[in-house]
C-alpha positions as CSV (number, residue, x, y, z in Angstrom):
1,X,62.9,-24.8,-47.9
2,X,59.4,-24.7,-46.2
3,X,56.7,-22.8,-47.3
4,X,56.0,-19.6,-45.0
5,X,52.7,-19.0,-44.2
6,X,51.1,-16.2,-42.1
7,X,47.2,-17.2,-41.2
8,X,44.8,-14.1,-40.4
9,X,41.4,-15.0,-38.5
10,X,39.8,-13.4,-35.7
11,X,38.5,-16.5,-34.0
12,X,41.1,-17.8,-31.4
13,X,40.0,-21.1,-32.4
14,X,40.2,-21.2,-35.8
15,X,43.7,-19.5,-35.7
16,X,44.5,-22.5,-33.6
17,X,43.0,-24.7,-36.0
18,X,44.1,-23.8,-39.2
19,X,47.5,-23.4,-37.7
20,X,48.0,-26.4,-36.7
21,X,46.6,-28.3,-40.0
22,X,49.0,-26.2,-41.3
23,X,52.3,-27.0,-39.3
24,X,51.1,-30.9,-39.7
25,X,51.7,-30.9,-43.3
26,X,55.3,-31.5,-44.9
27,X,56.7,-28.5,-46.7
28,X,54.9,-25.3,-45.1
29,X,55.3,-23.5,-41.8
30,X,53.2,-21.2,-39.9
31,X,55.3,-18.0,-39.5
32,X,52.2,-16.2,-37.9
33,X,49.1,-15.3,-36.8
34,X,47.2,-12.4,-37.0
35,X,43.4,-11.1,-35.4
36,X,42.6,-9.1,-38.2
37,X,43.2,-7.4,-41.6
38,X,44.9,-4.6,-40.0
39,X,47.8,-6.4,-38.1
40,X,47.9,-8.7,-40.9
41,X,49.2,-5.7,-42.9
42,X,51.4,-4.9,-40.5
43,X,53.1,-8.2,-39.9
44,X,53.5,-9.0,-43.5
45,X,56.6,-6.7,-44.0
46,X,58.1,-8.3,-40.9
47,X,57.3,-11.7,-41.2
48,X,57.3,-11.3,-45.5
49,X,55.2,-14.6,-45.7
50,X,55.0,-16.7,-49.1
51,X,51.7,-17.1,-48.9
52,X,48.2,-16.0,-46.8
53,X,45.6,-17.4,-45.3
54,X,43.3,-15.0,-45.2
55,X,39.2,-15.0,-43.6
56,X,36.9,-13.1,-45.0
57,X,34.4,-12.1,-42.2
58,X,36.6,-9.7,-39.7
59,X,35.9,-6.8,-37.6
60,X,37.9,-3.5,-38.6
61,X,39.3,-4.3,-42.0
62,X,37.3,-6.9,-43.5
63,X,38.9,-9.6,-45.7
64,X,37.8,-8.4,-49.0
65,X,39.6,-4.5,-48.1
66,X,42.5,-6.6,-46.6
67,X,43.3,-8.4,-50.1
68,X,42.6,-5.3,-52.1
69,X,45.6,-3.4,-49.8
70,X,47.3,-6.7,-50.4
71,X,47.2,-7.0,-54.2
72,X,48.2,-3.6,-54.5
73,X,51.5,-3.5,-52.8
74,X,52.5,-6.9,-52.4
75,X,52.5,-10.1,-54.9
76,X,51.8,-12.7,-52.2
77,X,48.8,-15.5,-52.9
78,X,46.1,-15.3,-50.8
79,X,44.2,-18.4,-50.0
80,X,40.0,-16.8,-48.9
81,X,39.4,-19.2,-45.7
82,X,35.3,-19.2,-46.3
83,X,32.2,-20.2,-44.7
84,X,29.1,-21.8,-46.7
85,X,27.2,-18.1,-45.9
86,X,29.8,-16.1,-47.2
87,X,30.2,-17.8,-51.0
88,X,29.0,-14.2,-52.5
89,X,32.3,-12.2,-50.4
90,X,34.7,-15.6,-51.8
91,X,33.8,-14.9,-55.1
92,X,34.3,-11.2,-54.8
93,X,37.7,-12.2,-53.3
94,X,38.5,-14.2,-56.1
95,X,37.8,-11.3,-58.6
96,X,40.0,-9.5,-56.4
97,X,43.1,-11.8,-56.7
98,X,42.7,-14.3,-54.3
99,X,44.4,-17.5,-55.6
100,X,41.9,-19.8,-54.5
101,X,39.9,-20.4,-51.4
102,X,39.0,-23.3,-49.0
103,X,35.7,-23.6,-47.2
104,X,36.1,-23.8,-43.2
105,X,35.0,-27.1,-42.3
106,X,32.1,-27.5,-40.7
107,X,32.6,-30.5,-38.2
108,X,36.2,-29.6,-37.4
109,X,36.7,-33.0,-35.1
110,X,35.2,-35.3,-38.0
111,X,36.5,-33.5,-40.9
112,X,40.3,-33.2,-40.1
113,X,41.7,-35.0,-42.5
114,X,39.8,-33.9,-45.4
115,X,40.7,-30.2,-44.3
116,X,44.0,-31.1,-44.0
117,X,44.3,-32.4,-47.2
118,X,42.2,-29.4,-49.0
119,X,44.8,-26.9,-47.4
120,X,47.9,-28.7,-49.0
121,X,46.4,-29.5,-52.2
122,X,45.3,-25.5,-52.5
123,X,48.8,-24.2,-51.1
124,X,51.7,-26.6,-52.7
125,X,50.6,-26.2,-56.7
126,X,50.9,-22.6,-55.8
127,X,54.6,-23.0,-55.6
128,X,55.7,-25.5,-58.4
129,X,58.9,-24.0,-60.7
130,X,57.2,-22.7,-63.6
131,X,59.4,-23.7,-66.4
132,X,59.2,-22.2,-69.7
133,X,56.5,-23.9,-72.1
134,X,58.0,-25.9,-74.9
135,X,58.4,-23.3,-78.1
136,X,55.5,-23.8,-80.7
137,X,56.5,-24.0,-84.6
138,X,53.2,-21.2,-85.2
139,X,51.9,-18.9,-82.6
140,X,48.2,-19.6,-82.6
141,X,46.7,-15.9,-83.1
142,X,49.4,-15.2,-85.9
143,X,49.5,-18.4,-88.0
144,X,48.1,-18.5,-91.8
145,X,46.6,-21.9,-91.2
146,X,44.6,-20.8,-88.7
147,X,41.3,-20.9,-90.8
148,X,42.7,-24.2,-92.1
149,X,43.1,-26.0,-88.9
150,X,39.3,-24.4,-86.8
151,X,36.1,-25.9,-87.3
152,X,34.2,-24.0,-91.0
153,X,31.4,-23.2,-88.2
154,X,32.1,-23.6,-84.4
155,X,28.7,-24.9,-82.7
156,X,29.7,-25.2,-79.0
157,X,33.0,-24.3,-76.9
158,X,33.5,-26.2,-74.0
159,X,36.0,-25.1,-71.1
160,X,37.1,-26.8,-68.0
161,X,39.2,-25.0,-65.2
162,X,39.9,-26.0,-61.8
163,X,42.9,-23.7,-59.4
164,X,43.2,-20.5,-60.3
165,X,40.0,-20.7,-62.8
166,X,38.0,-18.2,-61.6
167,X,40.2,-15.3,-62.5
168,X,40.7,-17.1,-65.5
169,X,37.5,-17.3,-66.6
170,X,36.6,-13.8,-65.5
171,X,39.1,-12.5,-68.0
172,X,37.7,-14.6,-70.3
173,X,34.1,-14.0,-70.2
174,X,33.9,-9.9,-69.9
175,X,35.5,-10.0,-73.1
176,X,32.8,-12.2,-74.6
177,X,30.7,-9.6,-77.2
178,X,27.0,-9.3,-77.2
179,X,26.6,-11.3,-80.4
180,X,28.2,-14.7,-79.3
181,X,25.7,-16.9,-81.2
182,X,27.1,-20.6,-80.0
183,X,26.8,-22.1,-76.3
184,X,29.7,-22.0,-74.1
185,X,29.8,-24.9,-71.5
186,X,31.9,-24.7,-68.3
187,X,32.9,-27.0,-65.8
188,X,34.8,-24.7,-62.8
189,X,35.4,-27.2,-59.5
190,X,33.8,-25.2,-57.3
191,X,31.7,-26.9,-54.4
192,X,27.6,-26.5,-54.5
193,X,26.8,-22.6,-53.7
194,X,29.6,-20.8,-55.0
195,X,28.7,-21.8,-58.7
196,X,25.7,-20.0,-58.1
197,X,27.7,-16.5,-56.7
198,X,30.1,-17.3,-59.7
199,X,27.5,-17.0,-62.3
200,X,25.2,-13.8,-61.3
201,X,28.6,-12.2,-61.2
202,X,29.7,-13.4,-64.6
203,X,26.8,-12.0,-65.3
204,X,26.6,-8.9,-64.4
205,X,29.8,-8.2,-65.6
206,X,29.6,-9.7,-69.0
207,X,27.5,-8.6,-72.2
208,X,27.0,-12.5,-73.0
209,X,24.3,-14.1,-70.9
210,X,25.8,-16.2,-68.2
211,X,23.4,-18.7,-66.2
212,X,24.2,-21.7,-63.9
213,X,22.8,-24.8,-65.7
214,X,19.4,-26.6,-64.3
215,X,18.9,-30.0,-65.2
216,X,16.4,-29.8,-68.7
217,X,17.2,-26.4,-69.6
218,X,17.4,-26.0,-73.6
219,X,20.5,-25.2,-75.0
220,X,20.5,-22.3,-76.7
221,X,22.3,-19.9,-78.5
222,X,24.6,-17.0,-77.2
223,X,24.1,-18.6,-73.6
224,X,27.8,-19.4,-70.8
225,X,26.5,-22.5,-69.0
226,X,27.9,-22.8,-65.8
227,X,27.7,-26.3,-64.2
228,X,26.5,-26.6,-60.7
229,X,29.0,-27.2,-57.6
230,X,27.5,-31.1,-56.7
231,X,26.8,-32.0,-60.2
232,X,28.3,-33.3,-63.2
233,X,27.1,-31.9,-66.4
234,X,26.2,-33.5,-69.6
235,X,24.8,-32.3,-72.8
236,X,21.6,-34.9,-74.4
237,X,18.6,-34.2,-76.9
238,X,20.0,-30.5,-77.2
239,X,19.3,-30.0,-73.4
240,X,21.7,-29.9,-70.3
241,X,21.5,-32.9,-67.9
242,X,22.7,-33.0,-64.5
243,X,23.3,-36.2,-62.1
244,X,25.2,-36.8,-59.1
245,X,26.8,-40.5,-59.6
246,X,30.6,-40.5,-58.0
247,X,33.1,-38.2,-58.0
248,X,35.8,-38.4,-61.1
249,X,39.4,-37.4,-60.2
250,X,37.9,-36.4,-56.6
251,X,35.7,-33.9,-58.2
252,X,31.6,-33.3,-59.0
253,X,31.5,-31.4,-61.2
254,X,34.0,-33.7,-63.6
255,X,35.4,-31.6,-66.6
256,X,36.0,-35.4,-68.5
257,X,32.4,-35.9,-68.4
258,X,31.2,-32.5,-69.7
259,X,33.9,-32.6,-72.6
260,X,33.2,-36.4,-73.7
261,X,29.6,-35.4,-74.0
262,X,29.9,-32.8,-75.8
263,X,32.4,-34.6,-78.3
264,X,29.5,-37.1,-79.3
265,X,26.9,-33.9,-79.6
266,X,29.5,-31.3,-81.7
267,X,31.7,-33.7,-83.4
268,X,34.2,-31.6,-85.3
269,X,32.2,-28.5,-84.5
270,X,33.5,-28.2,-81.2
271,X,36.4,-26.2,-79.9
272,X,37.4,-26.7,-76.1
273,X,40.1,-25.1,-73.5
274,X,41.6,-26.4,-70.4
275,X,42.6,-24.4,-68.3
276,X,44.9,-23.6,-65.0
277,X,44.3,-26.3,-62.5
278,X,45.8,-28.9,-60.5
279,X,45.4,-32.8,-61.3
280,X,44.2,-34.8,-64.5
281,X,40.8,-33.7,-65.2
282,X,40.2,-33.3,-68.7
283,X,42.2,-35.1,-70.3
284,X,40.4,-38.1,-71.3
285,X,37.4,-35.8,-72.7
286,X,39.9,-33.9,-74.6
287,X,41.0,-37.2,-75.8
288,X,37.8,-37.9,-77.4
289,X,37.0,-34.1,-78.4
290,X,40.3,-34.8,-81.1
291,X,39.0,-38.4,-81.9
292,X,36.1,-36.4,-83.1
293,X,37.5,-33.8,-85.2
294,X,37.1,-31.2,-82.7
295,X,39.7,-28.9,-82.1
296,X,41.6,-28.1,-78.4
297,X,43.6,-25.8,-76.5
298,X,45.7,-25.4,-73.3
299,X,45.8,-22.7,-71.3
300,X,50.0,-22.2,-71.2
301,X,52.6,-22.8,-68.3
302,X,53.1,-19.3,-68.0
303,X,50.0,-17.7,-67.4
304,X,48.5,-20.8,-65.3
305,X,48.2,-20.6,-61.6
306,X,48.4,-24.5,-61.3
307,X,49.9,-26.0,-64.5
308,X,48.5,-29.6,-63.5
309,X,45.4,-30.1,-66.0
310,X,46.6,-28.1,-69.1
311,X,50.0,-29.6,-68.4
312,X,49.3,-33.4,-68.1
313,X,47.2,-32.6,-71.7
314,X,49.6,-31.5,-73.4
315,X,51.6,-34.7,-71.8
316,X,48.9,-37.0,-73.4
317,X,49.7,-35.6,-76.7
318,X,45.6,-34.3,-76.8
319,X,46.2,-30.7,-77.1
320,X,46.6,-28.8,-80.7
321,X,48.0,-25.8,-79.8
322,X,48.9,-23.8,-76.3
323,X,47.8,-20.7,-75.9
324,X,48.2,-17.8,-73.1
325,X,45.0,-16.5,-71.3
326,X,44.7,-13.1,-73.8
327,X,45.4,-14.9,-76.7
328,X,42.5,-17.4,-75.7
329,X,40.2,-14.3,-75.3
330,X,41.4,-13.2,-78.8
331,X,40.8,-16.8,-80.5
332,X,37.0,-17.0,-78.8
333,X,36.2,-13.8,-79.8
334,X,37.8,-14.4,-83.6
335,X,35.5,-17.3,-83.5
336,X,32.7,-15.6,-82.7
337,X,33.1,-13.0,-85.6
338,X,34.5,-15.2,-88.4
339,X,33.1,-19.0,-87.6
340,X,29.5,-18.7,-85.6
């Protein structure tokens, strides 16, 4: 059965557009169109779509009221359709509850293909049975080896997220404390501008300070770097490096890259999470981050948009434990009081 969609956008063209990327890809159907937010909201009773397309600049009822009506009453994904100018509204939308979102292309007649391919890869994941995780022998948060089996002193945690990460991490950093003592790297694929949205708002809304990384800047202490959309992200001499060499599992910023440095800087000091997203990224770091005594977690099936990157860890046999999203809030911030 195809995947219905219903695409809202008040340019004529880009309705066009987007519909027809849309209707050229096996396994999803355009079930309709609407101008604005406000006969979006009335079609999607009629129509009851499986998921949204949804822009974000509209007269009337802008995007970012639209998904807040939508969240509300309804629990249809919504995919943000985004310009370059807009990346501050898109990650307001994704605060919201917007799945994900998927920049409008700029070049339409050169950049078909590569739209085409963004708007499947962001709308299929979103629909993959979510099977129950295999049962653990412990629960993480509850076991008496817990102190056993964490680093004495945690130095550095390193996360890597791709779909769905945003809200993910969101949950996860506003629940950071004031005192977090150790750097936090993270590696969100997110393309260059909306890192830079993403971090004044984890901000602002967290008592840890949250920065998106330059290349030299110190490491220090009680600091959430955030690597840059464009860059991949390394950790040498105690300072954060940045380069742009090719893309790793389609992506720049590369979790793998991020994690393997860190393994050789931490050692056994270092905890790490991977979280909701779609491919293989990260598992190759993680891979090293046990080599080197470190310790690592997966976000679980259950509370993962996209169960593609936690998943194929676990696969590899890299991951110590699985965790939910709360109870990886709970485990950073029992690090933070017991082992920093």
């Amino acid at each position: 059965m195809n995947i219905k969609v219903l695409v809202v956008d008040d340019s004529p063209f880009m309705r066009k557009v987007i519909s027809e990327t849309i209707a050229s890809i096996e396994g999803l159907e355009v079930i309709g169109t609407a101008r604005n937010g406000r006969d979006a909201l009335k079609a999607i009773p009629q129509l009851q779509p499986d998921v949204i397309t949804l822009d974000i600049e509209m007269p009337g009822l802008n995007g970012l009221e639209t998904l807040e009506i939508i969240k509300k009453d309804y629990s249809i994904p919504v995919i943000m359709m985004s310009s370059f100018s807009g990346e501050d509204n898109t990650i307001a939308a994704l605060d919201l509850g917007a799945m994900d979102f998927i920049e409008k292309p700029h070049d339409i007649r050169n950049q078909t293909d590569g739209f085409k391919n963004e708007v499947a890869d962001k709308i299929k994941p979103l629909f993959e049975q979510k099977k129950s995780e295999r049962p653990l022998e412990t629960s993480l948060l509850q076991a008496n080896e817990l102190e056993k089996r964490l680093p004495k002193k945690v130095k550095a945690i390193t996360i890597g997220a791709s779909t769905g990460g945003p809200k993910a991490l969101f949950s996860i950093i506003r629940s950071l404390p004031e005192n977090l003592s150790f750097p936090i790297f993270i590696v969100q694929h997110m393309p260059k501008g909306f890192t830079t949205s993403f971090s004044k708002r984890l901000d602002k809304e967290s008592a840890a300070n949250v920065v998106e990384a330059e290349d030299g800047m110190p490491i220090k202490g009680g600091v959430v770097y955030v690597a840059p959309g464009g860059y991949h992200m390394i950790i040498e001499d105690n300072c954060i490096k940045l380069n742009e060499v090719d893309k790793l599992h389609g992506v720049r910023p590369a979790v793998d890259y991020l994690f393997e440095a860190a393994a050789e800087v931490y050692g056994s000091d270092l905890v790490s999470f991977i979280l909701t997203g779609m491919g293989h990224d990260g598992a190759r770091g993680l891979a090293k981050i046990k080599k080197a005594g470190g310790f690592t977690v997966a976000q679980n099936r259950e509370t993962s948009i996209v169960y593609g990157m936690p998943g194929n860890a676990v696969q590899k046999g890299v991951i110590d434990e699985i965790a939910s999203l709360d109870e990886i809030s709970e485990l950073i911030n029992w690090m933070i009081r017991m082992r920093s």
